[in-house]
TILUM-869401 format. One record per atom (N, C-alpha, C, O): residue number from 0; residue in one letter; atom name; x, y, z. Coordinates in steps of 0.02 Angstrom, whole numbers, plus 50000, padded with zeros to 5 digits. Example, Ala and Ser with C-alpha at 12.3 -4.5 7.8 and 13.67 -1.06 7.14 Angstrom:
% TILUM-869401
SITE|num|residu|atome|xx|yy|zz
SITE|0|A|N|50660|49716|50390
SITE|0|A|CA|50615|49775|50390
SITE|0|A|C|50660|49835|50390
SITE|0|A|O|50712|49834|50423
SITE|1|S|N|50642|49888|50354
SITE|1|S|CA|50684|49947|50357
SITE|1|S|C|50645|50002|50394
SITE|1|S|O|50670|50057|50402
***
This chain:
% TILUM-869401
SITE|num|residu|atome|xx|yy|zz
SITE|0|X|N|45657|50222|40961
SITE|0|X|CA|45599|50245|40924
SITE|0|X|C|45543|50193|40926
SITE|0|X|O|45485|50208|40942
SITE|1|X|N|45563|50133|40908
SITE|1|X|CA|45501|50078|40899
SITE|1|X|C|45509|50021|40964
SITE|1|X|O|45481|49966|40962
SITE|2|X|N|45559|50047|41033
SITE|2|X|CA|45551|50016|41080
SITE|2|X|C|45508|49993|41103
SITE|2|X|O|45502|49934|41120
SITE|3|X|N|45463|50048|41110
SITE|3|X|CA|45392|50050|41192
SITE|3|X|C|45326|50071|41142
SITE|3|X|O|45282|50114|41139
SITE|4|X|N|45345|50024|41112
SITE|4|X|CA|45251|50034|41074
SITE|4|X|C|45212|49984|41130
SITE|4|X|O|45224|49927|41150
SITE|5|X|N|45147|50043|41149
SITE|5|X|CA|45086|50010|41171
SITE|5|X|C|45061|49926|41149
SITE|5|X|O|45065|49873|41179
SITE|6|X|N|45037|49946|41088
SITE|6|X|CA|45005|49886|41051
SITE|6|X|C|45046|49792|41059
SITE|6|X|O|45021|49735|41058
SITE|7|X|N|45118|49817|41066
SITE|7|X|CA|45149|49766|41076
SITE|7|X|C|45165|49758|41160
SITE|7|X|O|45201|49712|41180
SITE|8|X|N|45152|49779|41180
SITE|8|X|CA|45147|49769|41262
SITE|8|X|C|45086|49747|41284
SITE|8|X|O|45086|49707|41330
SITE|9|X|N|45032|49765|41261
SITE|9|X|CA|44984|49744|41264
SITE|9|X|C|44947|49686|41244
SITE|9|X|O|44892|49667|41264
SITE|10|X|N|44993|49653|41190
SITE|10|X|CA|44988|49578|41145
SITE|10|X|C|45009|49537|41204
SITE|10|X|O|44981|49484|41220
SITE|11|X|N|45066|49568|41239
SITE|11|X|CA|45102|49515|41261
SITE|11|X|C|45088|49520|41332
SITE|11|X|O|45130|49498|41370
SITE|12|X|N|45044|49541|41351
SITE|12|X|CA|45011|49553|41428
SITE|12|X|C|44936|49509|41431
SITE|12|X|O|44914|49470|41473
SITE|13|X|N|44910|49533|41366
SITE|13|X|CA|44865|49451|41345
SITE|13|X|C|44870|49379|41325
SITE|13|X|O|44825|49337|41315
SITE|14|X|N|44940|49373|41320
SITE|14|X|CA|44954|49327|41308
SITE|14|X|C|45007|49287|41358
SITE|14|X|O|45045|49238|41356
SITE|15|X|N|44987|49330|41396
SITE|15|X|CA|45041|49308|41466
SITE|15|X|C|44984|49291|41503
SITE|15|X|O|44987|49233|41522
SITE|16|X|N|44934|49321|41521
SITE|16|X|CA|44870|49329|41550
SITE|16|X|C|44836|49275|41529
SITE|16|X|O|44801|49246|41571
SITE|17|X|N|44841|49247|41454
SITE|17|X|CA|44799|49194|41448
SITE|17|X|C|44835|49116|41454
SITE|17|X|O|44814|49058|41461
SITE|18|X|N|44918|49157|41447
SITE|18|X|CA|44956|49077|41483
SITE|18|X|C|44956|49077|41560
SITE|18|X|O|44978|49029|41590
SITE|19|X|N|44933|49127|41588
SITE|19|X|CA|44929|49102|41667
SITE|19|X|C|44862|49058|41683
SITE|19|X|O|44854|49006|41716
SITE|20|X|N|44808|49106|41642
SITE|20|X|CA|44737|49079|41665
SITE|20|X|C|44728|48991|41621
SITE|20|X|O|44682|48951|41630
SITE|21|X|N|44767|48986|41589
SITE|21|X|CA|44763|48893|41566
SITE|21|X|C|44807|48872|41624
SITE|21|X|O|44770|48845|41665
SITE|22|X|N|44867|48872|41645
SITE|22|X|CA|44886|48829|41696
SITE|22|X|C|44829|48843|41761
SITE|22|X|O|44821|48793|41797
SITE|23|X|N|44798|48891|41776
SITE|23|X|CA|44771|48882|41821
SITE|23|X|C|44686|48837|41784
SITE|23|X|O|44639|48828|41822
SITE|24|X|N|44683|48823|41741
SITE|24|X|CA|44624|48789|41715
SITE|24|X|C|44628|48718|41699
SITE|24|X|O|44586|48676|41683
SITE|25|X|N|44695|48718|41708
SITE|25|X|CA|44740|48637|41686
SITE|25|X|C|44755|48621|41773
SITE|25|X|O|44764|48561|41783
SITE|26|X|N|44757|48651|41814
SITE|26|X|CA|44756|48645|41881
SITE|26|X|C|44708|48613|41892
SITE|26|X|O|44715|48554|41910
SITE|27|X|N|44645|48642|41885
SITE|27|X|CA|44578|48644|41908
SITE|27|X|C|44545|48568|41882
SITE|27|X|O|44502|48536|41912
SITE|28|X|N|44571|48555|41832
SITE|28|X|CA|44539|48506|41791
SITE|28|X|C|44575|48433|41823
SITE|28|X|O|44546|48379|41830
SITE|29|X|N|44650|48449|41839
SITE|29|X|CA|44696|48386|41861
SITE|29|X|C|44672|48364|41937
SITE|29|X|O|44682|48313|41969
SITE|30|X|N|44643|48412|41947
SITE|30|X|CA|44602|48389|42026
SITE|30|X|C|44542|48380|42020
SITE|30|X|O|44507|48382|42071
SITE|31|X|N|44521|48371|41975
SITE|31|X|CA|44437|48360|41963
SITE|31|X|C|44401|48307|42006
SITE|31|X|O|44340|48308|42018
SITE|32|X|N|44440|48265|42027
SITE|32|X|CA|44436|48190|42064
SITE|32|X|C|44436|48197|42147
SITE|32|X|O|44400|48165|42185
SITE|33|X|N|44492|48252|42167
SITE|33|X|CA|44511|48259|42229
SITE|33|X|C|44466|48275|42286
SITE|33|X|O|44424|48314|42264
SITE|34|X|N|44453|48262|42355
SITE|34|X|CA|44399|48268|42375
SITE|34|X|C|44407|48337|42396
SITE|34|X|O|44466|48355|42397
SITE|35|X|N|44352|48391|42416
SITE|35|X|CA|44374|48455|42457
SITE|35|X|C|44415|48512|42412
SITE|35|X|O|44418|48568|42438
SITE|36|X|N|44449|48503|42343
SITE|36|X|CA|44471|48547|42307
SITE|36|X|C|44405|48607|42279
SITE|36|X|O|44345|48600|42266
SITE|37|X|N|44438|48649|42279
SITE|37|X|CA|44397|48714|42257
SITE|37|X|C|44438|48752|42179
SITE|37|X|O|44492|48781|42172
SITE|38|X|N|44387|48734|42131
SITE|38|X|CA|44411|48772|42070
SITE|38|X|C|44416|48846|42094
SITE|38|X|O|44372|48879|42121
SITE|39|X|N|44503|48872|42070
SITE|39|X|CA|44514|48947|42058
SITE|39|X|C|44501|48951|41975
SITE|39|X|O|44485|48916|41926
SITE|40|X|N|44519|49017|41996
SITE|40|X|CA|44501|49050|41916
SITE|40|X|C|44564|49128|41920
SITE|40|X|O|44594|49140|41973
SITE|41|X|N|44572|49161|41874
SITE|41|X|CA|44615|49211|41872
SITE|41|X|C|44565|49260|41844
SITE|41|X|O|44527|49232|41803
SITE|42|X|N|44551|49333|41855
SITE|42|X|CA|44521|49404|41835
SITE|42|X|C|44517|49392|41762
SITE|42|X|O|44561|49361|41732
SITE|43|X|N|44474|49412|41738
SITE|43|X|CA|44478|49444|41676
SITE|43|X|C|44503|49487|41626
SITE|43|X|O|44465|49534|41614
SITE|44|X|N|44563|49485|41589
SITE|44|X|CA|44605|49519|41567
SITE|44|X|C|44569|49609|41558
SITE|44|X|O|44593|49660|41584
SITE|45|X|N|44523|49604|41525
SITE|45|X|CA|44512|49657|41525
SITE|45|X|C|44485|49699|41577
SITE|45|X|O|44486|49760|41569
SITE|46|X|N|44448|49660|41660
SITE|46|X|CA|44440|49702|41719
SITE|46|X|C|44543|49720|41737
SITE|46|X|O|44572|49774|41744
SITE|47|X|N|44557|49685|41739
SITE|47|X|CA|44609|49684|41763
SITE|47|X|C|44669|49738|41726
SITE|47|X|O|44698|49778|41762
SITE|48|X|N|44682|49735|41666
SITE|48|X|CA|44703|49763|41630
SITE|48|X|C|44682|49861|41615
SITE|48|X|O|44722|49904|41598
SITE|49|X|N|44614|49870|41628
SITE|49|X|CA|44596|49920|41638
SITE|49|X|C|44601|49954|41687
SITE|49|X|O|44589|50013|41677
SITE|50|X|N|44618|49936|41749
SITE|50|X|CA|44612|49970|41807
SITE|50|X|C|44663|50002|41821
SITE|50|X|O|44720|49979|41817
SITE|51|X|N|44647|50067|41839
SITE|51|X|CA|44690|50119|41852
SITE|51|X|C|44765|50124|41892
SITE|51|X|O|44775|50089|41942
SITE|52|X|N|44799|50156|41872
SITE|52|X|CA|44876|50165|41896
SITE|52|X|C|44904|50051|41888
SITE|52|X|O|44941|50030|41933
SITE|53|X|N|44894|50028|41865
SITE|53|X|CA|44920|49978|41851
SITE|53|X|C|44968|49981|41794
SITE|53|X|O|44949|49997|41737
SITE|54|X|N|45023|49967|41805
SITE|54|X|CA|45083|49969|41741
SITE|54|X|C|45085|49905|41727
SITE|54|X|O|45087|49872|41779
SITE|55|X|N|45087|49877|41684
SITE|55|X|CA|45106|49825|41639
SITE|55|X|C|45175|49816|41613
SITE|55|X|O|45188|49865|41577
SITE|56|X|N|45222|49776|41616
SITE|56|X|CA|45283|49766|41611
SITE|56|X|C|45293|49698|41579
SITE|56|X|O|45243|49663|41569
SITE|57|X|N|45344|49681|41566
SITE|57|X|CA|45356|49619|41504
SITE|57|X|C|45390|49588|41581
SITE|57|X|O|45408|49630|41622
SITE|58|X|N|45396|49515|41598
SITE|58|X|CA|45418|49508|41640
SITE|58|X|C|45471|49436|41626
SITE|58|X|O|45459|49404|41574
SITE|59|X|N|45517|49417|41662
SITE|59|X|CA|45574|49386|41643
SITE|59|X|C|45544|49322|41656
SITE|59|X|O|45511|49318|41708
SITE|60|X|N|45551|49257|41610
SITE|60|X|CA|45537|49197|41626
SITE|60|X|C|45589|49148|41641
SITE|60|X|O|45583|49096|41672
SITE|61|X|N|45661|49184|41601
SITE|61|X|CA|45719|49139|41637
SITE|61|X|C|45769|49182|41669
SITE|61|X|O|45757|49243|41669
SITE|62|X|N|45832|49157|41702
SITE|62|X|CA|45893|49190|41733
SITE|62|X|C|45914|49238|41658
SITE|62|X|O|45916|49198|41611
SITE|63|X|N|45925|49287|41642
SITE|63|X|CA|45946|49340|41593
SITE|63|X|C|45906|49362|41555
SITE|63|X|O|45922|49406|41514
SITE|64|X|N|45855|49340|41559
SITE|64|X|CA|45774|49358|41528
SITE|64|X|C|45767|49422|41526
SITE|64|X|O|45759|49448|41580
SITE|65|X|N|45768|49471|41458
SITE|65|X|CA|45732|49518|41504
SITE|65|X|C|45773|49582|41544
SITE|65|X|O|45747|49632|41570
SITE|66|X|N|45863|49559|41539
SITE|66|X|CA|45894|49603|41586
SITE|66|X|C|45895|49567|41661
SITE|66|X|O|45936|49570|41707
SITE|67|X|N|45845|49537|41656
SITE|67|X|CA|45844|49498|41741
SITE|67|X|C|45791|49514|41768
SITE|67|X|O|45772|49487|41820
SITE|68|X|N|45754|49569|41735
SITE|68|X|CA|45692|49591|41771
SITE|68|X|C|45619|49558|41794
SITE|68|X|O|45565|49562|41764
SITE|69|X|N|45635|49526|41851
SITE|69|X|CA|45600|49458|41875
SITE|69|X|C|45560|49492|41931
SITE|69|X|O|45575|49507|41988
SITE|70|X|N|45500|49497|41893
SITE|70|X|CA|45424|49551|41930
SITE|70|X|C|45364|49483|41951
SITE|70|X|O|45361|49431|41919
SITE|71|X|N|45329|49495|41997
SITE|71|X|CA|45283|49467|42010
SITE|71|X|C|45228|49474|41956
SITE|71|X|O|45226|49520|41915
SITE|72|X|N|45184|49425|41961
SITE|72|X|CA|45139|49407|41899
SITE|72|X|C|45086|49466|41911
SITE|72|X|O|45094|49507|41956
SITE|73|X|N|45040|49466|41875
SITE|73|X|CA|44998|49542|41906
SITE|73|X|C|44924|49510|41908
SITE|73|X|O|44878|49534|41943
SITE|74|X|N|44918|49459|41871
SITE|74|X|CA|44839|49427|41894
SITE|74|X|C|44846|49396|41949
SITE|74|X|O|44887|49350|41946
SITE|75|X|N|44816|49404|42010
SITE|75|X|CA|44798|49349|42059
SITE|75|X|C|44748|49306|42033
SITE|75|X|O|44717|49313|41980
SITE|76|X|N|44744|49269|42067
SITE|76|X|CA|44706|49192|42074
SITE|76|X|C|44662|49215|42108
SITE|76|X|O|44683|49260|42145
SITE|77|X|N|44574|49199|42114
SITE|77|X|CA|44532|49189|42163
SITE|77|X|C|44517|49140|42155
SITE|77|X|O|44534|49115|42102
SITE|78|X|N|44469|49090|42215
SITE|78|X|CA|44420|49047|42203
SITE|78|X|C|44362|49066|42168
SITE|78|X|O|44322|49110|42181
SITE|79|X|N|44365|49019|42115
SITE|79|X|CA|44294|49018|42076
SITE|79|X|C|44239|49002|42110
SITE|79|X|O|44245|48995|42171
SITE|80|X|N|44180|48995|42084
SITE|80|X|CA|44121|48967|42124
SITE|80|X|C|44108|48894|42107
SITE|80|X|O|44095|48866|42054
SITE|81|X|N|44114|48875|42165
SITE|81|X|CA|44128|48787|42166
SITE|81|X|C|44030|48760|42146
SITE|81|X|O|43979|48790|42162
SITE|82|X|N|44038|48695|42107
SITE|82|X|CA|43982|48663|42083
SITE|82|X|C|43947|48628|42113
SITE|82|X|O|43895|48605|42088
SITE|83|X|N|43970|48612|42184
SITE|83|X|CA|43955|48570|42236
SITE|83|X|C|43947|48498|42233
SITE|83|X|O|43892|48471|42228
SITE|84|X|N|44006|48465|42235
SITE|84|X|CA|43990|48391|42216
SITE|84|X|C|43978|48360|42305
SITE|84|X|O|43980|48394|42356
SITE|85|X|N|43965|48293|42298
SITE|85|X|CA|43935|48257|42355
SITE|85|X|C|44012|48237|42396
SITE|85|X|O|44022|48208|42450
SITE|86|X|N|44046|48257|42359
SITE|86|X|CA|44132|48248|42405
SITE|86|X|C|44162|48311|42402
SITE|86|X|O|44223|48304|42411
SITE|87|X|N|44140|48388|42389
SITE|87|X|CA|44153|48439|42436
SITE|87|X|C|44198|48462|42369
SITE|87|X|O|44223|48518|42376
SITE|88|X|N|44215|48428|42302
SITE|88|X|CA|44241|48459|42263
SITE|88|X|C|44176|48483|42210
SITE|88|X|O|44121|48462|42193
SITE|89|X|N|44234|48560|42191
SITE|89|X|CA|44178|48622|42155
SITE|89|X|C|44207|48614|42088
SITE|89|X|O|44181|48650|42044
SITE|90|X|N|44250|48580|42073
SITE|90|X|CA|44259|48590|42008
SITE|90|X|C|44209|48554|41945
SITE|90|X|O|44201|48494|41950
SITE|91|X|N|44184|48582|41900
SITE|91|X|CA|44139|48554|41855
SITE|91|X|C|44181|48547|41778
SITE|91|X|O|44197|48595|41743
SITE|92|X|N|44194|48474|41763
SITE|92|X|CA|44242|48488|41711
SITE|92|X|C|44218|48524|41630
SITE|92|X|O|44258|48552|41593
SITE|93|X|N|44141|48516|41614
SITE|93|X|CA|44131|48554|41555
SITE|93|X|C|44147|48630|41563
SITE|93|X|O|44156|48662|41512
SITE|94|X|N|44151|48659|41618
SITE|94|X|CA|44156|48730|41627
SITE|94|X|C|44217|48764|41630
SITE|94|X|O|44230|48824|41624
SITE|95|X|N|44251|48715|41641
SITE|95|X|CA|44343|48709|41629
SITE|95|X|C|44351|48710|41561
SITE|95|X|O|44379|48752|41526
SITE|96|X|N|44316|48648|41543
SITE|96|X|CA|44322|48654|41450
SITE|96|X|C|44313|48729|41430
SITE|96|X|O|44363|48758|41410
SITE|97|X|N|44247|48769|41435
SITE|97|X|CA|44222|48817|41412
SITE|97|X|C|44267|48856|41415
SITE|97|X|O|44285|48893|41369
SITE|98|X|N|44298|48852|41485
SITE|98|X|CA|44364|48931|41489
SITE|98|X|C|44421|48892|41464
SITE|98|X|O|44472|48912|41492
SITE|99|X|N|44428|48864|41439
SITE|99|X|CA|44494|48818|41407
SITE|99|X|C|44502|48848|41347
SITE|99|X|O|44556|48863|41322
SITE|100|X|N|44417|48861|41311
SITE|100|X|CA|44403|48855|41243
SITE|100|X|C|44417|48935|41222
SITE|100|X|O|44437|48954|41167
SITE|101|X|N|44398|48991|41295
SITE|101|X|CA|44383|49031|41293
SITE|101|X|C|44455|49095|41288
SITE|101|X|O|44462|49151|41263
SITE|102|X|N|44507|49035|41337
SITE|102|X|CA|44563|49056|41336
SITE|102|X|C|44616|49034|41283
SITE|102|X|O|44672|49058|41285
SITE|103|X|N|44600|48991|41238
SITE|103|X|CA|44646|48988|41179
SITE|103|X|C|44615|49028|41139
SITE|103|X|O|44653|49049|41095
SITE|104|X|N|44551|49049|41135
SITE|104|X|CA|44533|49130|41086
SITE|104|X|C|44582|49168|41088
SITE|104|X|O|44618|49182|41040
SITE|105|X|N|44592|49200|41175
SITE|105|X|CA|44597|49258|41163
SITE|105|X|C|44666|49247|41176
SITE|105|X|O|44695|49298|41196
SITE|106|X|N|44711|49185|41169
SITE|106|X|CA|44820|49199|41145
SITE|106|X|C|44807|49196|41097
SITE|106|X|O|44858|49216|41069
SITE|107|X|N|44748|49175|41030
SITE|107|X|CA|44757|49185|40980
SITE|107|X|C|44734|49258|40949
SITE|107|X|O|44749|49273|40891
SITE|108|X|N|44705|49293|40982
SITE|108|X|CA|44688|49355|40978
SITE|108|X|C|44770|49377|40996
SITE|108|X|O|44806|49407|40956
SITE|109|X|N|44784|49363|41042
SITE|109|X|CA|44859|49417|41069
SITE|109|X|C|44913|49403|41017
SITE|109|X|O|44963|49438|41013
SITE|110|X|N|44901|49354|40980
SITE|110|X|CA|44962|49322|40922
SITE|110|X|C|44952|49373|40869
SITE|110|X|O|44990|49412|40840
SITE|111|X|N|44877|49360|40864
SITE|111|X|CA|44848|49375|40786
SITE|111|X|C|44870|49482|40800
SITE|111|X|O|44901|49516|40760
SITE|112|X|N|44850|49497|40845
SITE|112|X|CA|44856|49566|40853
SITE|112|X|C|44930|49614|40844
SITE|112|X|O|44945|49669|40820
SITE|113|X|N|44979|49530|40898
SITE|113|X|CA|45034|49548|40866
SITE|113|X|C|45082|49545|40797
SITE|113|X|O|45125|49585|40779
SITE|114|X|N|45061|49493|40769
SITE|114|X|CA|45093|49466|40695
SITE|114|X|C|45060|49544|40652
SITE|114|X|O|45099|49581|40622
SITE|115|X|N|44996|49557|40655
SITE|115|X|CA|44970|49622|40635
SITE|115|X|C|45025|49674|40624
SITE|115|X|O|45043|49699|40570
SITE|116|X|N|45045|49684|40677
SITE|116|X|CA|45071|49745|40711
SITE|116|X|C|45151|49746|40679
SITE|116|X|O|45183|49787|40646
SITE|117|X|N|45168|49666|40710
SITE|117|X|CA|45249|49666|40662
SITE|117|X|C|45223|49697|40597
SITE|117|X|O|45244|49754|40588
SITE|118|X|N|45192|49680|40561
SITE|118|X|CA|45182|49686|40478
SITE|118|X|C|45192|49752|40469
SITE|118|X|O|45234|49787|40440
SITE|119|X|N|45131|49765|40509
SITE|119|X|CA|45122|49862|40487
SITE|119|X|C|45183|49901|40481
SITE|119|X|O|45197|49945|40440
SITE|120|X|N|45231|49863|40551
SITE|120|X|CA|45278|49897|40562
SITE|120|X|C|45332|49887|40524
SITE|120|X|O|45378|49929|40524
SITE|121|X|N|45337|49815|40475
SITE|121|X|CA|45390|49817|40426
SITE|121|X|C|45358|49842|40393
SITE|121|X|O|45396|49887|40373
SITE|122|X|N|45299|49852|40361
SITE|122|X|CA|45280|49907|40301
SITE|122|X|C|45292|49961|40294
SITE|122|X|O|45284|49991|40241
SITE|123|X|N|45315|49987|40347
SITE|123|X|CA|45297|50077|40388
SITE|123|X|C|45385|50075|40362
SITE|123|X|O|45400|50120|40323
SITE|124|X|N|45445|50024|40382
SITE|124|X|CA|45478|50042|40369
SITE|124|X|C|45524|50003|40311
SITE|124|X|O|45585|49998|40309
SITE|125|X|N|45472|49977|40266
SITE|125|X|CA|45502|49983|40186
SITE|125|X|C|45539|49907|40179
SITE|125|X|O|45588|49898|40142
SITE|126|X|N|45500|49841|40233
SITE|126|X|CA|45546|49774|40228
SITE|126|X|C|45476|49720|40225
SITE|126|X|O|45484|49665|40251
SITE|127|X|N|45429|49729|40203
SITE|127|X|CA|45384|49710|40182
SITE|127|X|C|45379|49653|40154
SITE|127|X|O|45324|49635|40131
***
């Protein structure tokens, strides 16, 4: 009955989404120095998330995780648009900050949406 609720699949697809796009921003930033590196970046949860016939699935992070159900991640990576430094690296570290800042919003949005949702749902059934 309270398996396959939307709302909680969806917490946790943003919040998977926003733990991929920090390691790739904690990437970006650890090479800030390197010569020839090109800042990536990951889609935007919500282009990405909206687009048609895409299923969303909870996906396994260890060996029994999950049943075992060990799916490929569903955001790709692109290259960002590099800042052009005088040694061929694009990464600009305040702009890393910005999506750093931008991406602990929105796991705290996916927390806050879910803790919500538990509640309602012990209210709904009388453990409040």
């Amino acid at each position: 009955m309270f398996y396959d609720l939307n709302v909680f699949k969806t917490a946790y697809a943003m919040a998977t989404h926003a733990g991929q796009r920090q390691a790739v921003i904690s990437r970006n930033m650890a090479n800030a120095d390197t010569p020839g590196y090109q800042p990536r970046d990951v889609e935007a949860f919500q282009k990405t998330f909206e687009t048609p016939g895409r299923d969303v699935t909870m996906i396994a992070t260890r060996q029994g995780h999950l049943h075992g159900d060990n799916g490929p991640q569903i955001w790709a990576e692109f290259e960002a648009e590099p800042s052009g430094e005088p040694n061929g690296n694009g990464v600009s570290i305040e702009e890393e900050m910005l999506k750093a800042v931008e991406v602990r919003r929105q796991h705290d949005r996916a927390l806050a949406i879910y803790k919500s949702s538990m509640n309602i749902l012990r209210s709904s059934l009388g453990r409040a």
